[in-house]
Every structure is written in structure tokens, then in C-alpha cells.
N, C-alpha and C positions, 0 to 999 in steps of 0.2 A: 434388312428392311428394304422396300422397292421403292425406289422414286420414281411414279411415272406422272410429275409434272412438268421437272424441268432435267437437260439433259446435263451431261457431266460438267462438261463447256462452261455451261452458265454456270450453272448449281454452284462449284468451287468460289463465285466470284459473289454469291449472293448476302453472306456475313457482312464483305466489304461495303458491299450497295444498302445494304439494310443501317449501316453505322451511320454512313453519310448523309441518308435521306432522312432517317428518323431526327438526327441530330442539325440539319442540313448544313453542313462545314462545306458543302462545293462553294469556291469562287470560280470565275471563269480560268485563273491561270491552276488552282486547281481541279478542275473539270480537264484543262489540259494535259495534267500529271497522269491522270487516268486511262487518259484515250491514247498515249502516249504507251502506258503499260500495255494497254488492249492490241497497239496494234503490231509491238513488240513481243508478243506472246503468238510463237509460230505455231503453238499444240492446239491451239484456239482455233476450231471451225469458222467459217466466213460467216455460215450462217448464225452464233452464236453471238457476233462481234456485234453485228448489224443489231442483234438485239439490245446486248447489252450498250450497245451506242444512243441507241434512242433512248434507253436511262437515263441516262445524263443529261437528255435537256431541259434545262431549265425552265423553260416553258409549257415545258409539256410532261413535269414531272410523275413518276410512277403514281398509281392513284391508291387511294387508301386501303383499296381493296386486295389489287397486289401486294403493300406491304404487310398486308394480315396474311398474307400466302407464306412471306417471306418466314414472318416473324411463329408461324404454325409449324413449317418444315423443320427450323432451327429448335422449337421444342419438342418437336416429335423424335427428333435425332437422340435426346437424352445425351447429348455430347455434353463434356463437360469445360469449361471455357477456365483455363489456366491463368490468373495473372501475371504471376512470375515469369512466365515465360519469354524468353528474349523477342521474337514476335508471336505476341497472343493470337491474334485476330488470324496471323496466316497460319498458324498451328491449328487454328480454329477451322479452319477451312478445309485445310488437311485431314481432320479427324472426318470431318460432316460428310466428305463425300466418301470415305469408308465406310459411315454407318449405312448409308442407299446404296450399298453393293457396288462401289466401284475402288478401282485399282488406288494406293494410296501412292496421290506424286507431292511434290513441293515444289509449288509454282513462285518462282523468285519474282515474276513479275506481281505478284500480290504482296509478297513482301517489301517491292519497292513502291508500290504505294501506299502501303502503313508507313513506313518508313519517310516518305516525303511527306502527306499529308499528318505528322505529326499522330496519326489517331493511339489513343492511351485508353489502358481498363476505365479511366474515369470518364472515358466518353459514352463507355457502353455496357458497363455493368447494370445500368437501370434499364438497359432497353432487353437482358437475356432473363427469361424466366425459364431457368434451370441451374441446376447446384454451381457453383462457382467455387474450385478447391482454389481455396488461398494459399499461397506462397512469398514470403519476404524475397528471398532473390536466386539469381540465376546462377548457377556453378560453370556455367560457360569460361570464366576466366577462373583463374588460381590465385586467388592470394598470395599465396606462400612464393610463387612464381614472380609476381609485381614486386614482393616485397626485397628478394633477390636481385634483382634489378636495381631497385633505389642503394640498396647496402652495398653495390658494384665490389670492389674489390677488398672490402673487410666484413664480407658476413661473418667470420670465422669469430672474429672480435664479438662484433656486434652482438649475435647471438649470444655467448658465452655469459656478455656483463647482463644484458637480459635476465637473461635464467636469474643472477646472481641477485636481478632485483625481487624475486619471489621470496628471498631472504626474509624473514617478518620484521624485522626492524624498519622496512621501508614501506608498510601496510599505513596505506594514509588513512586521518582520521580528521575529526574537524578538532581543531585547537580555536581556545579562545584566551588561552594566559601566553601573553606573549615569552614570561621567562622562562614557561615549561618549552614552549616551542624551538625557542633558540636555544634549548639545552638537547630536545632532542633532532635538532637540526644538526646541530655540533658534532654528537656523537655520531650520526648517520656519514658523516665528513669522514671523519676518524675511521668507521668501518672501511668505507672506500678508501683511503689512504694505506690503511694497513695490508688491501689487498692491489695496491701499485695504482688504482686507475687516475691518484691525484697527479702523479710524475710522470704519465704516459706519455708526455710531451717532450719531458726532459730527454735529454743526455744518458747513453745505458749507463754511464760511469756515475750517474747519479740518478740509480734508481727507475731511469723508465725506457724509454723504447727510441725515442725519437721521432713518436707518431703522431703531431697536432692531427692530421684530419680523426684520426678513431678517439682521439681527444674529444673534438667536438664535439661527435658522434654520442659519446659518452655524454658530455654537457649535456645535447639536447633529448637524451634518452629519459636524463634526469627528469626532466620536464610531467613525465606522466609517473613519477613520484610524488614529486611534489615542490612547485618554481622557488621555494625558500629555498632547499636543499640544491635547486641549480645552481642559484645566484651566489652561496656561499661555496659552496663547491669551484666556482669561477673565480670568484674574488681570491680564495687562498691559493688557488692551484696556478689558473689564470693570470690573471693582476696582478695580486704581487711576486707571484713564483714568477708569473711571465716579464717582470720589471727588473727582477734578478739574472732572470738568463737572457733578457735579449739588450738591456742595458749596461748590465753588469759585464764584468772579465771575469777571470778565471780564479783569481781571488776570492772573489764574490761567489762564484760557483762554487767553491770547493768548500768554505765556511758557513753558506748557508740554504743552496738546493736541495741537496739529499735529505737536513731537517724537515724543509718547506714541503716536500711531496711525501714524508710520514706524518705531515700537520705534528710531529714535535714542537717546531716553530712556527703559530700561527701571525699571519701579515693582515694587515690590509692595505689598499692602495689610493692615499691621500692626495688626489690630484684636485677635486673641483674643489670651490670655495664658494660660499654663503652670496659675496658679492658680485660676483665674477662671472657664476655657472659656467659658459660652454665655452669663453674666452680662456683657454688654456695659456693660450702667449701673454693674458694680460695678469696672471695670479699676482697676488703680492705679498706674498709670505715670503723671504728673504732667505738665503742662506750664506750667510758671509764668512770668508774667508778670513782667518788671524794667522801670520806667518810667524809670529811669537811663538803661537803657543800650538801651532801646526792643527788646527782647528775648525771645525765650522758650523757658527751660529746661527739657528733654527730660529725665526721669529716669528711673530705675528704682528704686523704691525699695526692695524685697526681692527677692531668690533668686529665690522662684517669681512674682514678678511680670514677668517676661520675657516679651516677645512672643514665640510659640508658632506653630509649624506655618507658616511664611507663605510662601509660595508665592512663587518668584523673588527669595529672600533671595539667592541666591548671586552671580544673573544682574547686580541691580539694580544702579542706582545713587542711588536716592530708595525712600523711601517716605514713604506717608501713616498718619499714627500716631494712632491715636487715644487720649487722653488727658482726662487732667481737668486741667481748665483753670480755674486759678487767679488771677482778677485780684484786684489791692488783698487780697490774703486771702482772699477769697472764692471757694467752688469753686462754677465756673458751669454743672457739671456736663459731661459726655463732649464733646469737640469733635476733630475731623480738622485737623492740621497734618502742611504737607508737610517731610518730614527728611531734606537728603541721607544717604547711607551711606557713598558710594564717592567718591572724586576723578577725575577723566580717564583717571588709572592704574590704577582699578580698586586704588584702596587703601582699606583700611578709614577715616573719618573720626575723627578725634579723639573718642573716649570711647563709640565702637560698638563693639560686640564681635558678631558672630556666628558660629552653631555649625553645621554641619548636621545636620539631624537624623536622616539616615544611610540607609540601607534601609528600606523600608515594605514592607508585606503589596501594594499595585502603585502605580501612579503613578509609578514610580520615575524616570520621563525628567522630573518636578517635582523642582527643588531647593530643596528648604522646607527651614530653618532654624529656626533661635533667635535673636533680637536684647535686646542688652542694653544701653540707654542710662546715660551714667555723664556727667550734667551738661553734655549738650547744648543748644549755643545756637543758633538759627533765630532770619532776622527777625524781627519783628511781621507782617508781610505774607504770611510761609506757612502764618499761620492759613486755614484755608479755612472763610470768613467771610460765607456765602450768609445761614444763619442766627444768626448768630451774630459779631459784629466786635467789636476793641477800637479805640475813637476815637483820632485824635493824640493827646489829651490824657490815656491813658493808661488810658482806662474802658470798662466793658463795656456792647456795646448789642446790644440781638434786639428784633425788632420781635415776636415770639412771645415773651410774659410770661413763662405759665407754661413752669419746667422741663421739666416730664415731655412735655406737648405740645411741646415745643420737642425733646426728645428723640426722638419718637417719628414726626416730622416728619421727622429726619436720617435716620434708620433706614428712614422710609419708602422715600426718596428711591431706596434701594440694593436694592428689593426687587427690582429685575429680574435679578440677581447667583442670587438665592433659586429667580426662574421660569427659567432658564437651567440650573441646575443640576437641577431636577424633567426638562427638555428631554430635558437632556443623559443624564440616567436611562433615561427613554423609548427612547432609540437604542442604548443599551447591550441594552436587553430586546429590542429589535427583534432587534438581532445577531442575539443568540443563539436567537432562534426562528427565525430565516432558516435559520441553520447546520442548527439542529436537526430544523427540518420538510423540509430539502432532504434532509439525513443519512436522515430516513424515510424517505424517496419511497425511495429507493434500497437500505436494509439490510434484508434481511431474516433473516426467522427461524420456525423450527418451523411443519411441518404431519403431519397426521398421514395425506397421502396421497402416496403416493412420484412419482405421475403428473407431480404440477403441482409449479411453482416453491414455495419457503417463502413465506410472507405477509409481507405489506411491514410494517414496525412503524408504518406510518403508519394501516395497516386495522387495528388491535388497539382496541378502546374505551375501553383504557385507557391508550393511549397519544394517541388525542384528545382525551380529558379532561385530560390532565396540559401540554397545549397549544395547544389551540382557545381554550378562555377569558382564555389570557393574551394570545393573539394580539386578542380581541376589545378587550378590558381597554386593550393597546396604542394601539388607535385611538379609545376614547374618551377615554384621558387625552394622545393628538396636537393633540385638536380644542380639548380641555381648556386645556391650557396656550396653544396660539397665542391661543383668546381672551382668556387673563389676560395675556399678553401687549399684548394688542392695547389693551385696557384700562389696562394698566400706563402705555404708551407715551400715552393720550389727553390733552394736552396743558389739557382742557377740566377733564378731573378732577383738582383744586386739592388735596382730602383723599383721600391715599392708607392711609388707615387700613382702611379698609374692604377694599380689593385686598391690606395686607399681611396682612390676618387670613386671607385667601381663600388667599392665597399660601403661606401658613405650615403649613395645615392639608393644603393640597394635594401641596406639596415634600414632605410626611411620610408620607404613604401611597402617593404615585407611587415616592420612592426605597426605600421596602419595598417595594410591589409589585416594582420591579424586581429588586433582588437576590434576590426567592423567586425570580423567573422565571429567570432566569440559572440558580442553581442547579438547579431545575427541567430547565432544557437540558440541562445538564451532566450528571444523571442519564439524562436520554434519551438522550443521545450514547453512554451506559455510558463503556468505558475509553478510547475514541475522543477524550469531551469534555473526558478529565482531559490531555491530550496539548497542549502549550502551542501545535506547529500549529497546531491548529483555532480558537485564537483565544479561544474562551468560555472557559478558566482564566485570561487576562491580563484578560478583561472581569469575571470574577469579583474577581479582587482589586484590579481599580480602581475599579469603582463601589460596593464594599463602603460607600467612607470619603464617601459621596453622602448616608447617614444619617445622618451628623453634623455634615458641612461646613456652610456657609450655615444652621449653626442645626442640634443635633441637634434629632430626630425626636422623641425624647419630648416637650422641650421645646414645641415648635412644635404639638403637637398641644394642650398645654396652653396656651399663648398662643391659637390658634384657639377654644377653649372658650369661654376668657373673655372673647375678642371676640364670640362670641354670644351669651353673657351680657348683657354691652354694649349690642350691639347697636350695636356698630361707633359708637358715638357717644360713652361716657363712657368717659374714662378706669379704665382696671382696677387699681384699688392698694386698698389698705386704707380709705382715708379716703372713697373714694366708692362702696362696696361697698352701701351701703344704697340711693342710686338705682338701680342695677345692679338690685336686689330688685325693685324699685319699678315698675322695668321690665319685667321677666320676667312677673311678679304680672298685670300688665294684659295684657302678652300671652297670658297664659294663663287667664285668671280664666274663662274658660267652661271650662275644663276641656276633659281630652281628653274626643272622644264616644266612646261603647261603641259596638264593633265586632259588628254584624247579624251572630247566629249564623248565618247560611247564608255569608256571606263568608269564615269561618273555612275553610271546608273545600270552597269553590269550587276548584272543580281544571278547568273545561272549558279547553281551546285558547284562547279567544277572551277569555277572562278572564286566563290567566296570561300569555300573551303580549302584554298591554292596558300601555302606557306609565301609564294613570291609575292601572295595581294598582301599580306601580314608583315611583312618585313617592309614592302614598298610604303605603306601606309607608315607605319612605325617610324621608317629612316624618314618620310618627309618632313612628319611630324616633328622629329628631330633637329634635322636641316634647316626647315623652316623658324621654327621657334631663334635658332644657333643665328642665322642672318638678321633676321629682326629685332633680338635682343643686340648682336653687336651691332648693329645699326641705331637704335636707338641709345647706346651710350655714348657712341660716336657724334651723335648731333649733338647731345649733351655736352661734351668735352668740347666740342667746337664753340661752342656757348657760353664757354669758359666756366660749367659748375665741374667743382672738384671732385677728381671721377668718385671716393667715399660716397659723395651725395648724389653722381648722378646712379651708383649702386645701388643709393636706396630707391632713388625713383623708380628704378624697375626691377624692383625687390621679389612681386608677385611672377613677375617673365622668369627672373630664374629661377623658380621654384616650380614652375610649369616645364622646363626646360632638365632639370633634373628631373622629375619624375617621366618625363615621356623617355628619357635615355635610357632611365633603368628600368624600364619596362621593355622596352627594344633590347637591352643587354639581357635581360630573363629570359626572352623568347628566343631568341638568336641562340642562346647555349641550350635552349631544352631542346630547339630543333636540331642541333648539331650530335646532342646526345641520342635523341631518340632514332635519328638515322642510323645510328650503328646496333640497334637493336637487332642481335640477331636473328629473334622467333619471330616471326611475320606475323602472327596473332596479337601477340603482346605487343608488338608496334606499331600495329593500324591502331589498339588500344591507344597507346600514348600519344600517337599522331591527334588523334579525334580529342585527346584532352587538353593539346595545343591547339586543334582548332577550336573549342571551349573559348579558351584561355584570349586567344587573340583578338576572336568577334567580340567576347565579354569588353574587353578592353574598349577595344576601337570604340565600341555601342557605348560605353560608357565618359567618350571623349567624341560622342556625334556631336557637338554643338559647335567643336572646334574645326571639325574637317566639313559640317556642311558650311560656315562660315567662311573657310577659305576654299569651296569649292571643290576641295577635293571628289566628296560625295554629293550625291543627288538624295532628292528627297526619298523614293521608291527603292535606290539601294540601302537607306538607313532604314525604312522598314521591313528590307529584305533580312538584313542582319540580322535585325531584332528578331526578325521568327526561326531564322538560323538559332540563333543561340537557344530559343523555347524548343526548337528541335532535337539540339543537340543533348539536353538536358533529359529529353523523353525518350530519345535511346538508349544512356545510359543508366536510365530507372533498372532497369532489370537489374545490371550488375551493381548499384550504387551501395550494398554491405560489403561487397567484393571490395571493390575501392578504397572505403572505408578502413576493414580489413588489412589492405595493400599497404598502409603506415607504417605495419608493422608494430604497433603498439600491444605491449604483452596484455594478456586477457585478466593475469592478477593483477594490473594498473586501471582496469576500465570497471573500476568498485562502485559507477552510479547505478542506485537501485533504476531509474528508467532507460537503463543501456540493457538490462539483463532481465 
């Protein structure tokens, strides 16, 4: 076909010009972008420029009669306009001026103007009258490739227990009788046990490998089983297995791990109590020592002092109880003894009492109970006595002095229970964005031209904002945890204080993120997501109870404060609250510096999509918060209120203070990671889903940084189109991504994913 209206020059640029004006999206800084590509584009006649310049003004906009020229030539081409494709519109462009007899190029300058000015199929699919072949997404990346990546150095594993979940015993279905559930929850344990994955953590000499991270791995894989089968899989293998081997000695090891990881001996792990919750140092179930009779008595001493919520109360036949432990009179503060519960017969033990605790909002294939001890006696020897022993001669010894560090030592010990369960959150969000961005690809909805198909709700911009970031979000807090894991498990690092503060601050904003995002699904799915098929209502009400398990969230964000506070070194109580000062003071005695008024209100490309603008922001945010809050308790104590109360006065500062750290601690390791990505493809990939990740944030904490100045008004509206941008790039690839979870395809069983 011959074009002799307009010459190649233009022609190529007229799809672009026809989007803009029909729909009129020029602002003047976008009219900039434009003229900018125009006159960066050396293949481009003078003469062509000149025209296509006088486009763009705004005043003297192309007139109706041009855009009928426009909008004639584009139907007459019979081209066909791809969605899917990574840039449509410059593909588009591409084909047009092949169909009028010219040479076919790919002008990158047209592609960096769809690409700045955001434009999307949904801006322009009403304005083309011709066939439009639809497409869900781009093959430009690999999944199989991302997903390699995140499995770093155990695909070998990974993959292998996958497959193993195609097994039909782990085909989920909806339950609604909770004893059928927890029966076939149970035996699903039992499968996995009898194929090593419960002992994989262990010791080879009993039964597993020595591998906590493919542990994990495993834990959170569970997840797209189904979260009963995680949570109980955790609790036997994890909790109490992990109370045994990282509490216990060798004793302990040898009489009851290799049971615990073939679930022969099923545990649970009786730490919280009914009145007490998240006060661990404060339980008050008893375990008293009798040098008589070389003994030690299991109490309960009030109502609500009962052990609470415990996971495989029904199943067990042991647990590990934590209590105060009373030698000679003396309480030697919280220590783990193992208690059986059950006999051979599965009969309650003399002076146990448990309850169940009946229905939950989900979990329901876990049978958590209530336990009530009433003057039980255990050896001496199921003290589990790593830190902590009482001698034959009837006395207490720790080779760790002080209490609190002796406490906080044992607690350490079980932080992997903490990164397991942030994991096992992570998989839960995954789900649900899986179901949810597949559900897109496919539903559609409203257009206002009767020609063409409705629009996919995966092309609406507000339905990639309500899902791209989480999806990003998702992979930086994947890279997140395997490191803190990896960490957790290093044999080399002796003081786990510093991993549990990391841990604590991390489990608390990973298991928020995820249940926004779940719910978030749920609304994208509309009345599809409320529908218990599809899976994300069962995922909604079992990762709910992820915010409070392993430590609720509020707490845990206030524990993280104060370990920065710290500085992961002093103890955090009252009594050492003045070095804690002492410390901060000098970390900060230069003060924050003032922020260069032109940095306020930097908005180019190349600045806000900069890792140093992300980390600077983050750390000051950090910093800041770290000076203000110990300044503010410091006047308090000056004041003479007792530092307890002047902690609660700025109870909300440290919990703003913990979440902006572990936020900083997430992005700092994804960028660390993602640098050493060795395929340049796949690492501009994950770079752009940290810069997602970091605008998402910051945009979402603009009230804090334009308040203290950090940003300007016109950079927090820069951001914000930053991030609608970044979201409308990665439409194309967004099943890719999804995909990229690695989530096996006989787990993703909702009818609206497939």
C-alpha cells in the first residue's frame, strides 16, 4: 500500500500523536518528553521535526480534520494493534509504516515516549477501529528463569518436594468438619515425615540434613497446600522439635528427635498462656524443683494462667512447657521442660486437663487447645537444660549469669519459628495475587465501543496499582527472609540478638503486608474472591492469626525499636535505659544534615528511580524517627516519669520507628541481592521491582517526609506517577511475575485462575 500523504519521518510518529490528542494526556512537562524524544531522534528529517513540533501546541492543537486523516490512514493499514505486547503503540508504529511500503525500523525514541508518558492499551483501544488480537502477557522474561533466582542455591531441593506435592493426598478441597480436617491434616504430616521433610533441619545422626533454610523452604511451600498443614507441620517439626534440639542436649537429642521428625512422637509447644499472651518473661505456670524426690512440679496456678492456643494439643503426646523455674525458692526465671500429656492410649496424664479451643476464624485443620496442669511431676532430666541445668546435688547452674541475657539467649534460639512464619505469610500473598492477576488476564469488563471485546481488568490503571506493588513488595520481602534465614541458620554467629531484633521488626510488617494484599485480592476478584473455591477466602482467614502468632505485630515492632535503640548490644529494661541514651547521643551527635533545597523537589527519571534516593530517604527516616524518639524519652526521664511510662508515652514513635527500619532492612538486602544478579535482563527486571517497591513505600509514608521537609510538594506528585508508571510497564510481563513464585500449577486449583 502507498502512502502519499505523509512521509516516513512523520508517518512512524502519527499512532503516538493520534493517542495523545484524541485522549489529550499532553501536560506541558509532558509535551516536554516529547520534544525531547523528537529532537533526540537523528534519523528524523528537519523538515519532519518542524512539523511534528507544531503538534504539540497546545494552542494551536492539530484540527479535527487532521485527526480524521490520522485516524483513516491507521484503518486503512489493516495493522493489527497487539496488547500484550511489551511496547504496543511502538510495535504499532513499526507494523504501520511497513504496511505504506517503507523499510521496517524500531525507533527507541517512540518507545521512550510511551514509556514516559505512561500510555496503555486502555487509553487507546477505543480510539483504533480495527481487529485488536488480544493477549494476556508478554514471554519477554522467563519464569522458570525468576524463579531460579529466588530458589538461589536449593532449586535442587525445592523443586524435588514440589513435584512431591502433586501427590493426591495434598489435592485441597474445602473442609467444613473440623475433626475430619485435623485428621486429614495429621496424616498429610505423617506423609511428609515418613519422607524426612519434618527432620530436615535436624542433625543427619537424627534423621535429617542440617538444612533450616530448605526447611523453611519447605514450610512456606506448604502454604499453597494448604496453611493448616503448614502451621501443624511447624508446630511438630519446628516448635517442638526445634525446643528439643536447640534447648535441649544430647540427652534430649538422642531419646526424643529422631521420634519427633517420623511424628512417632507427636509435641506441641506450650509457651503462651490465656493471661499473659505475648509476655513470655511474665507466664506463670510454675515448675518447681523437689530435691527429695529429684523432681519437677508442673503447675497451674490460676484460671487464666492456662496454656493457650497450642497447636497439636489434641494430636500430642508431650509437650514442652515453658515455666518458671523454681530451684531451692529461688525463681530462675522462664525455662522449657518436656511434659508428657498423653499415655500409649492417648489418655489424658494425671492432673492435665485439655480443652479445645473449638472453631477459629481458619486454621481450622490445627487443633489448638487449652492445657491445664494441676501438680505435675517430670524428671529432673526433662528440664531442657542447654542453658540452664539443675546439678545432682540439687542446684541451679547457667553458665550465662545474667537472667535477662540468659533469657533472651533462649528466645533467641527459636527465632527461626518467627522467620518461618513472616515465610509462610509471603506464600499466602503470593496465592492470592497468582489467583488474582490470572482472574485479570481473563475477566473482563466495560467499554464504551460495541466493536471490540470489554477490557481485560488487568488493563484498568487502577487495577495495576491495587496489584503490581504488592506483587513487587512480594519478591523483595522472598529475598528478605531467605537471607535472614540464611543468617539465622550461620552456625558462626554465636549472639542472635541482633537477627532476633531484625526478625521481630521484619515478621511484623511482612505479616501486615500480607493480609492487606490477600484482602486486596479478594476485592479484585469481586464476588468470585468471596467464593471459598477460589481459595483466597480460606487464605484470608488463616493467615489473618500470622499477626499475632510468633509474637503479635504490635509488640514485635516495639521490641525492634528498642533493639535500635540498643543497638542490638545493651540490654533494653529500665535499669540500662541511660546507656541505650548514651548510645543513640553519639550516634547522632552530628545531627541530621539539612536537606539541599533543590533535592526537595528533584523529580527527573534518573533521580527518582536512583537506589541512593531510596536508601537516603529510608536511613533518614530511620535516623530521624531513632533521635526524636530518644530525645523524647530523655525529657521524660528528666521529668522524673519512670522510663516503663515514659515508654508508653511514645508507644506509637516506636512502632513507627520499627516499621520504617524494617523496611530499610528489606530494601537494603534486596538491593544487595539483586546486584549480583548475573543476567543483565533479569536484573534490570528486579532492579525496576525495587524501584516499585521503594517509591511504593516512601508514597505511602508522604505525609511523614513532606512534614519534615524532606520532600516537596511536586516531588510527592512525581512519585506518585512514578509508581502508576512503573506498574504500566510491567503489565506486559505481570502472569510472568506471578508465575516467577514459582508456585506448582496443581496448587493454583481456583476455578477463576484457570
Amino acid at each position: 500500500m502507498k502512502n502519499t500523504i505523509y512521509p516516513f519521518g512523520t508517518l512512524q510518529y502519527i499512532p503516538i500523536f493520534y493517542v495523545i490528542w484524541s485522549d489529550d494526556l499532553l501536560s506541558v512537562s509532558e509535551t516536554n518528553v516529547v520534544i525531547n524524544a523528537l529532537n533526540q531522534d537523528e534519523l528524523l528529517p528537519e523538515e519532519d521535526k518542524i512539523v511534528l513540533k507544531e503538534w504539540l501546541d497546545r494552542k494551536n492543537p492539530p484540527s479535527d480534520s487532521e485527526l480524521k486523516k490520522w485516524k483513516q490512514l491507521i484503518s486503512s493499514s489493516k495493522v493489527k494493534l497487539i496488547e500484550s505486547e511489551t511496547y504496543p503503540l511502538t510495535s504499532f508504529s513499526k507494523k504501520l509504516v511497513v504496511a505504506y511500503g517503507y523499510e521496517s525500523i524500531l525507533n527507541e525514541n517512540i518507545k521512550q515516549i510511551e514509556i514516559n508518558l505512561g500510555i496503555q492499551p486502555n487509553h487507546y483501544n477505543h480510539l483504533f477501529d480495527v481487529e485488536i488480537v488480544h493477549k494476556k502477557t508478554s514471554n519477554y522474561y522467563n519464569s522458570l528463569e525468576i524463579d531460579t533466582i529466588l530458589k538461589a542455591d536449593h532449586s535442587k531441593e525445592i523443586d524435588s518436594f514440589r513435584k512431591f506435592l502433586s501427590d493426591p493426598i495434598f489435592q485441597w478441597d474445602i473442609q467444613r468438619d473440623k475433626e475430619k480436617f485435623r485428621e486429614k491434616v495429621l496424616s498429610q504430616v505423617k506423609i511428609l515425615a515418613n519422607k524426612g521433610y519434618g527432620a530436615m533441619a535436624y542433625p543427619k545422626e537424627y534423621g535429617g540434613t542440617g538444612n533450616m533454610p530448605v526447611y523453611a523452604s519447605i514450610f512456606e511451600n506448604l502454604i499453597y497446600v494448604d496453611a493448616s498443614l503448614t502451621v501443624k507441620f511447624g508446630v511438630q517439626f519446628g516448635l517442638f522439635g526445634g525446643s528439643v534440639q536447640k534447648l535441649g542436649t544430647k540427652q534430649h537429642h538422642d531419646t526424643y528427635l529422631s521420634d519427633t521428625g517420623k511424628a512417632k512422637l507427636l509435641g506441641c509447644f506450650a509457651m503462651t498462656e490465656t493471661g499473659h499472651g505475648s509476655n513470655v518473661r511474665g507466664v506463670k505456670t510454675t515448675a518447681t524443683y523437689d530435691k527429695k524426690t529429684d523432681t519437677i512440679t508442673i503447675h497451674t496456678p490460676g484460671k487464666n494462667d492456662n496454656k493457650e492456643y497450642i497447636g497439636n494439643a489434641l494430636h500430642s503426646t508431650m509437650a514442652s512447657v515453658f515455666a518458671q523455674l523454681i530451684v531451692n525458692g529461688k525463681n530462675e526465671g522462664v525455662h522449657a521442660i518436656l511434659v508428657p500429656i498423653r499415655n500409649e492410649k492417648h489418655q489424658l496424664m494425671k492432673g492435665v486437663s485439655i480443652e479445645d479451643n473449638g472453631y477459629k476464624l481458619g486454621l481450622n485443620g490445627v487443633d489448638n487447645g487449652k492445657i491445664w496442669f494441676n501438680q505435675v511431676k517430670v524428671p529432673r532430666e526433662n528440664l531442657l537444660n542447654k542453658y540452664g541445668s539443675i546439678t545432682k546435688d540439687g542446684n541451679y547452674y547457667s553458665d550465662i549469669k545474667n537472667p535477662s541475657k540468659r533469657f533472651f539467649t533462649m528466645l533467641g534460639t527459636l527465632v527461626g519459628g518467627r522467620i518461618c512464619v513472616a515465610k509462610g505469610a509471603i506464600s499466602g500473598a503470593k496465592l492470592s495475587l497468582a489467583i488474582a492477576v490470572k482472574h485479570a488476564l481473563q475477566r473482563r469488563q466495560f467499554n464504551d465501543n460495541i466493536k471490540i471485546q470489554e477490557d481485560l481488568l488487568m488493563d484498568y490503571p487502577s487495577h495495576q496499582l491495587r496489584l503490581t506493588p504488592e506483587i513487587a513488595s512480594s519478591y523483595v520481602y522472598h529475598v528478605t527472609m531467605d537471607h535472614m534465614m540464611k543468617l539465622y541458620s550461620d552456625e558462626t554467629i554465636t549472639d542472635k540478638r541482633k537477627i532476633e531484633t531484625q526478625a521481630a521488626g521484619l515478621k511484623a510488617i511482612i505479616t501486615d503486608f500480607a493480609n492487606d494484599t490477600i484482602q486486596e485480592c479478594r476485592e479484585a476478584c469481586g464476588g468470585k474472591g468471596y467464593l471459598i473455591e477460589n481459595r483466597i477466602a480460606d487464605l484470608k482467614g488463616d493467615v489473618d492469626i500470622f499477626t499475632t502468632f510468633e509474637g503479635d505485630n504490635t509488640v514485635l515492632l516495639q521490641l525492634a525499636a528498642k533493639g535500635i535503640l540498643a543497638d542490638f548490644k545493651t540490654e533494653f529494661n529500665s535499669a540500662g535505659f541511660s546507656s541505650v541514651l548514651r548510645l543513640v547521643g553519639a550516634q547522632i551527635s552530628d545531627k541530621l544534615a539539612t536537606i539541599n533545597p533543590l533535592y526537595i523537589n528533584k523529580v527527573d527519571k534518573d533521580h527518582l528511580y536512583n537506589p541512593k534516593f531510596h536508601k537516603h530517604a529510608f536511613n533518614y527516616r530511620t535516623r530521624r524517627l531513632t533521635y526524636t524518639l530518644a530525645m523524647r524519652i530523655r525529657d521524660y526521664i528528666k521529668k522524673g516519669v519512670p522510663s516503663y511510662q515514659a515508654f508508653l508515652k511514645v508507644q506509637t514513635h516506636l512502632l513507627a520507628l520499627g516499621k520504617a527500619y524494617s523496611i530499610e532492612l528489606a530494601y537494603e538486602t534486596f538491593t544487595n541481592f539483586t546486584d549480583n544478579i548475573s543476567d543483565e535482563k533479569n536484573r534490570l527486571l528486579f532492579q525496576k521491582l525495587g524501584t516499585l517497591y521503594a517509591l511504593h513505600e516512601i508514597r505511602k509514608d508522604t505525609g511523614w517526609y513532606l512534614e519534615q521537609g524532606y520532600i516537596g510538594g511536586t516531588k510527592s506528585k512525581a512519585i506518585r506517577q512514578r509508581v502508576e508508571r512503573l506498574c504500566t510497564e510491567l503489565r506486559p510481563h505481570i502472569e510472568v511475575l506471578v508465575d516467577g513464585f514459582g508456585i506448582p500449577e496443581h496448587c493454583i486449583t481456583a476455578p477463576i485462575a484457570n
